[in-house]
N, C-alpha and C positions, 0 to 999 in steps of 0.2 A: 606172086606173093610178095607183098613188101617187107621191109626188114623189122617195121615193128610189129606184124604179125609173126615171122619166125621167131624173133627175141621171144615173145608171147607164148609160141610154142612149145621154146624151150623149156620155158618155167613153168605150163602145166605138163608137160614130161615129166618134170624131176620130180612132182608132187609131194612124197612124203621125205624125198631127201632134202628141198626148200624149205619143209618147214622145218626139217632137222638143225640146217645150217640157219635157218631164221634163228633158231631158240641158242643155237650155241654161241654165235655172234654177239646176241644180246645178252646174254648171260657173262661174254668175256669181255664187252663192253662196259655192262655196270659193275663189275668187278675192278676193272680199272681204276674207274671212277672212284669207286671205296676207298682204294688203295690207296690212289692219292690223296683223298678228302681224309684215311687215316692219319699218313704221315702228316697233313698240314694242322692237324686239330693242334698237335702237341707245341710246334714251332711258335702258332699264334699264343698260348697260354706260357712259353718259355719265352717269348719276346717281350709280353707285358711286365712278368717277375723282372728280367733285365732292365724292363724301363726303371721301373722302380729302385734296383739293388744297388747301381751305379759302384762295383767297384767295392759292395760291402758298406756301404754306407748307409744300412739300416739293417734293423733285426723287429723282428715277430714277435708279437708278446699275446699270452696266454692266461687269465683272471682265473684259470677253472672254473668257472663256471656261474661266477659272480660278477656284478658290475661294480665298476672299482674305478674312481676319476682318477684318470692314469692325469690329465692334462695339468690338474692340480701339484699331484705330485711329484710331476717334472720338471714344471713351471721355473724353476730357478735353476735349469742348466741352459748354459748358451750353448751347449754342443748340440743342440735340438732343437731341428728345422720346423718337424711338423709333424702331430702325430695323425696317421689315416687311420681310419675305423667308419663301422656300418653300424648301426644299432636302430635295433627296430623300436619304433614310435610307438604306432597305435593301428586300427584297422581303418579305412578310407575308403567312402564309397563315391566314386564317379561313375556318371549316366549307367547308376543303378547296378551296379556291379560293385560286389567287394575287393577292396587291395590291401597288399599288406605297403604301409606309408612308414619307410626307414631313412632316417637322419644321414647320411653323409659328411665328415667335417670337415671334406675339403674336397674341390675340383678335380686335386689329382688322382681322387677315387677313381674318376672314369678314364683318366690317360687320356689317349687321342683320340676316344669317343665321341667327345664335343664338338663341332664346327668349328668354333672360335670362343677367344676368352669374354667371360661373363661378367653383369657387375650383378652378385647375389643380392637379391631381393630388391626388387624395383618399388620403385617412392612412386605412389600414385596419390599423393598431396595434391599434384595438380590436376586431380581428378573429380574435383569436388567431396562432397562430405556425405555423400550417397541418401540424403535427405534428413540425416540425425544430428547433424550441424557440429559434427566434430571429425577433423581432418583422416586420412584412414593411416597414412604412414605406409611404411615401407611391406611388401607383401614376399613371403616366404616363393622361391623358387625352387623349382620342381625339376626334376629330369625322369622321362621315363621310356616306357617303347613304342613306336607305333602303332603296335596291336591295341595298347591302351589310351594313345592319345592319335587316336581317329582323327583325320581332318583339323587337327590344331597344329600350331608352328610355335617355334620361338616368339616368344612374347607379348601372347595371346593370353588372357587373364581366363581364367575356369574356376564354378563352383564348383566346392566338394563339401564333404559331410562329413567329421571326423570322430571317431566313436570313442568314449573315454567309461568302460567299463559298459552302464545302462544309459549313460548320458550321451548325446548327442549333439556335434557342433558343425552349425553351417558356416563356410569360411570362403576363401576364393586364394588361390595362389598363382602365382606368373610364372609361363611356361619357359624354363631355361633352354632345353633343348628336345630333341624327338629322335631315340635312337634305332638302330633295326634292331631287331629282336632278338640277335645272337651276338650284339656288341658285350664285350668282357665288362665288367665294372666288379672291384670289390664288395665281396657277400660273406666272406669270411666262413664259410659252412665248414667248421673243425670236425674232423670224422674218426683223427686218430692223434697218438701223439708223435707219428713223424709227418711234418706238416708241410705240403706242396702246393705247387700255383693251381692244381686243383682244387686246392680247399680255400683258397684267398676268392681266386676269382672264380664268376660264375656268367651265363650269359644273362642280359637285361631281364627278360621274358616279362613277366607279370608283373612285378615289385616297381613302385614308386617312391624315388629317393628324391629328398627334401635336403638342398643344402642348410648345414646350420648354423644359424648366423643370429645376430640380433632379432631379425628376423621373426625369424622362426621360435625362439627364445620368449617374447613375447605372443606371440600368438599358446604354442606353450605353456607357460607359466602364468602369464597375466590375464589369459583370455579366458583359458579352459582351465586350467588349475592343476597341470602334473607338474609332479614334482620332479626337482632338476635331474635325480639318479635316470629317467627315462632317454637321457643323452650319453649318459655313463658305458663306455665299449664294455663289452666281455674280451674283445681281442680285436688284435690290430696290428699296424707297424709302425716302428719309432727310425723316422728320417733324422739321420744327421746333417750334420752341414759336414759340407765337403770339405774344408779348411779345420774340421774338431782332429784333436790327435788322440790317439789310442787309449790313452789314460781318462782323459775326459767321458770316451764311450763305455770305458770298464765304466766309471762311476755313475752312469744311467743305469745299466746293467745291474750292478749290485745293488742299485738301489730298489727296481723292480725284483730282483727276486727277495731281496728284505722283505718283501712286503708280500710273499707266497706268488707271485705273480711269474709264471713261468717265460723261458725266452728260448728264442731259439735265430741261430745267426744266419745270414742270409746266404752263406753259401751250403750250409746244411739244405739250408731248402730249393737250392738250385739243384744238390745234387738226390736230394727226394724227388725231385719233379724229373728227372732224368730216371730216374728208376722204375717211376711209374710210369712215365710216356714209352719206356721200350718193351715193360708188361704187356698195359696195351695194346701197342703195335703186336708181339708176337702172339697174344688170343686170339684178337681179330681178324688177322690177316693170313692165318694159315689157311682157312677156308676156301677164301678171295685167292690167293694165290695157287691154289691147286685147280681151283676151276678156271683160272685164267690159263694155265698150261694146259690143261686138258681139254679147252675147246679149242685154242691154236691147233693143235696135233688131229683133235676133228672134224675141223672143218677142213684140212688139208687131205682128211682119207674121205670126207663126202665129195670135196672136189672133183678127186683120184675116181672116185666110182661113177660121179657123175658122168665126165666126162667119158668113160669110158663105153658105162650104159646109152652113152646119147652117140656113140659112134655113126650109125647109119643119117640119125638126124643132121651132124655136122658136114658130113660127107655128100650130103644129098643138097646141103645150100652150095657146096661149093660146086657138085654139077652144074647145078642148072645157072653158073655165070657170077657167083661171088667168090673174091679173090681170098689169095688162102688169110690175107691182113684182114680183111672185111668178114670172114669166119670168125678168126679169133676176138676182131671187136666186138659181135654179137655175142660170142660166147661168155667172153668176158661181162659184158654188160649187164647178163641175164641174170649171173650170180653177185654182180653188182646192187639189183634191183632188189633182190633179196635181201640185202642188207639193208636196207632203206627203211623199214616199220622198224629198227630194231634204236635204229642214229634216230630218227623223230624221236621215238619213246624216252631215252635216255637224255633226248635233248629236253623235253618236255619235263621230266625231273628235275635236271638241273637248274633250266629256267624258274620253275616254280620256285624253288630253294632259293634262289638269290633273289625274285622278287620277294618274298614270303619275308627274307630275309631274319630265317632260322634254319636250324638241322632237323632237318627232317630224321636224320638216323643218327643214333646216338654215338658220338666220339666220335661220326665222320663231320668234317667241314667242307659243304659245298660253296667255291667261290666260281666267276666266272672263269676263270685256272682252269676250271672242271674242263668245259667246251675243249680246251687246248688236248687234255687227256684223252679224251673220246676221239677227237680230230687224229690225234697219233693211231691210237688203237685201229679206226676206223682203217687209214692210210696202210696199217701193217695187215689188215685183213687184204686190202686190194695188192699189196703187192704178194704175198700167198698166192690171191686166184690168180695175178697174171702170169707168176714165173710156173705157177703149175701146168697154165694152161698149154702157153706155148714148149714147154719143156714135154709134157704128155702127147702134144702134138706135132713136135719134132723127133719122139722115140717111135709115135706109131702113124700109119698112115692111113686115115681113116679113109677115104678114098681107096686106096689101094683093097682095102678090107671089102669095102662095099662091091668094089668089081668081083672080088674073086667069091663072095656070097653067092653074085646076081650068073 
C-alpha cells in the first residue's frame, strides 16, 4: 500500500472528527483575520486625522445645519491655509446610473489617495470647437472609484448628465484620478456633537467628487444656472499655516463662532476618534476572540482523540515497514490536509476584498497584511498537530498496544 493511500486512509477514518477539525480551524482562521482587519480599520481613519491635524494646526467647523461661505468670511486672515470641505452639488448620471456629484475644494480632500499631483481642470482649447465654433475651455475634474469609473484612467474625458431640479445638462468632465473603493476621502457625515475621523472621513464607494475650481464655477453658474450657496460647506476644516501663532488662531475661532458657526479643536477630535475606535474594537471582537481560544483548545482535544482512535491504524503502518519518523509524517500530513478547504476559503476572501478593493464586512479592513494573519494562524495550527503528535506518541506505544490486543 503506498503512503498516499494510507495518508488517505487516515482521513476517511477520522470522518466526522475531520470535519469537526475542518470547521474549527476555519472558524479560528477567519476570526483571526477579523481581528486583525479590526484593529487596522481604526489606525487607517487615525492616520488620515494625523495627516491633516499636523500638531493642532487646524480645527473643524460646524454651520448646524446651514450653508454659510465660511471662504468669504475668512478671507482676510493670513493665519489660514486652506479651508477643506465636501458639499454636495447635484445628482449625476453616468452610463445610466445615478450619482450623487459633490464639490471638493481642495486635493487635500483625498490625502494620499491620489497617484500624483494634478493640474485641476484640463484646457481642451486645443481640442477644437466640437463643431459650434466656439473654443470649450477648461473642463471640471472629477475623482471617483472604480466601481464607477469602469475602464477609464486619469485623463480620459467622459460624458455625464447633470440634473438641476427638472432640468437636465449634458456636459463631459476629465478624469483626475480612479480610486479603490475603500480609499478614505473627506464626506463629512456629522452624526453627533462629539465629532471623530469617523464622521470626517468616509470610504470613496459610489459618490463622485468634482474639484472646485474656475472650472467647475462656470460650468455651474454660467452654464446651468445654480446659484453660488450650492458650493457653500455646511462643515469642514480650517488649516492653519504652520508659522500663524496662537492669537491669530483664537481670532479665526471667534470669528466663526460670532457668526453661530460651531468649532471644535483638533485634538478633541483626535481624542473622540480614540474613544470610539476602542468601543469598537471591544463590541466586535469579544465574539472573534473567544471563538479564536475555543477552537485552539479544540482542535488540540480532536487531535488528542484522534490519534488515539486511530492507534491500531498507526501501529499497523509502522509493521508492515514504515519508520516510526515516516509514521508521524503521515500522520501529521493527514491532519495537515484537513486544514487545507479551510486556508483556500479564507484565502479566497481575502483575495476577493483586496481585489474588489472594499470591506466586505463592516469596520473590518481587509489589506494583503490579511495573507500574513492567516499564514501565522495557519503555522500555529501545524505546530499543535505536530507537538501533539509526536508527544502522544512518545507517551504511548501504539505498537506495543496492537501486540498485546493481537
Amino acid at each position: 500500500m503506498s503512503k498516499v493511500h494510507l495518508l488517505f486512509k487516515i482521513i476517511r477514518q477520522l470522518k466526522v472528527k475531520a470535519v469537526l477539525l475542518l470547521v474549527i480551524t476555519l472558524a479560528a482562521e477567519a476570526a483571526v483575520v477579523y481581528i486583525a482587519g479590526l484593529y487596522r480599520l481604526p489606525k487607517q481613519y487615525q492616520s488620515r486625522l494625523s495627516g491633516i491635524s499636523k500638531d493642532g494646526s487646524c480645527v473643524y467647523f460646524d454651520t448646524l445645519g446651514r450653508r454659510a461661505d465660511v471662504e468669504s468670511l475668512l478671507s482676510g486672515y493670513n493665519s489660514v491655509e486652506d479651508i477643506l470641505y465636501v458639499s454636495y452639488v447635484a445628482n449625476l448620471k453616468y452610463n445610466n446610473e445615478l450619482y450623487y456629484l459633490k464639490a471638493v475644494s481642495s486635493e487635500k480632500c483625498f490625502g494620499n489617495s491620489l497617484k500624483s499631483p494634478g493640474d485641476n481642470g484640463k484646457d481642451t482649447n486645443d481640442a477644437g470647437d466640437n463643431g459650434t465654433g466656439a473654443k470649450r475651455g477648461k473642463i471640471p475634474s472629477i475623482v471617483s472609484s472604480r466601481l464607477i469609473l469602469q475602464g477609464d484612467s486619469a485623463g480620459d474625458m467622459i460624458p455625464a448628465t447633470v440634473f438641476k431640479e427638472d432640468e437636465q445638462f449634458d456636459t463631459e468632465f476629465s478624469v483626475r484620478d480612479v480610486l479603490s473603493e475603500d480609499s478614505l476621502v473627506m464626506n463629512f457625515q456629522v452624526g453627533s456633537n462629539r465629532v471623530s475621523a469617523y464622521n470626517i472621513f468616509a470610504p470613496c464607494g459610489k459618490d463622485v467628487y468634482v474639484i472646485a475650481d474656475d472650472s467647475l464655477e462656470d460650468l455651474l453658474f454660467e452654464k446651468i444656472g445654480f446659484d453660488r450657496s450650492v458650493l457653500y460647506p455646511s462643515n469642514g476644516i480650517v488649516l492653519f499655516k504652520e508659522d500663524s501663532d496662537r492669537e491669530s488662531r483664537l481670532e479665526v475661532i471667534n470669528t466663526l463662532l460670532a457668526n453661530d458657526i460651531g468649532v471644535q479643536d483638533s485634538s478633541e477630535i483626535e481624542e473622540t476618534t480614540r474613544i470610539v475606535s476602542k468601543n469598537n474594537i471591544d463590541v466586535f471582537s469579544a465574539i472573534p476572540l473567544l471563538t479564536m481560544a475555543l477552537s485552539l483548545a479544540a482542535s488540540f482535544a480532536i487531535i488528542v482523540m484522534s490519534i488515539d482512535s486511530e492507534a491500531k491504524t498507526i501501529a499497523l503502518i509502522e509493521l508492515v515497514g514504515c519508520s516510526k519518523t515516516q509514521g508521524n509524517v503521515l500522520l501529521i500530513t493527514a491532519f495537515s490536509v484537513i486544514l487545507l478547504p479551510g486556508i483556500l476559503l479564507n484565502s479566497a476572501f481575502i483575495l476577493t476584498s483586496v481585489l474588489l478593493g472594499k470591506q466586505l464586512i463592516d469596520n473590518v479592513l481587509i489589506t494583503p497584511e490579511s495573507f500574513l494573519q492567516l499564514g501565522i494562524t495557519v503555522l500555529a495550527f501545524l505546530a499543535i498537530i505536530t507537538v501533539s503528535t509526536l508527544f502522544l506518541k512518545r507517551q504511548n506505544s501504539h505498537v506495543q498496544r496492537v501486540i498485546e490486543e493481537i
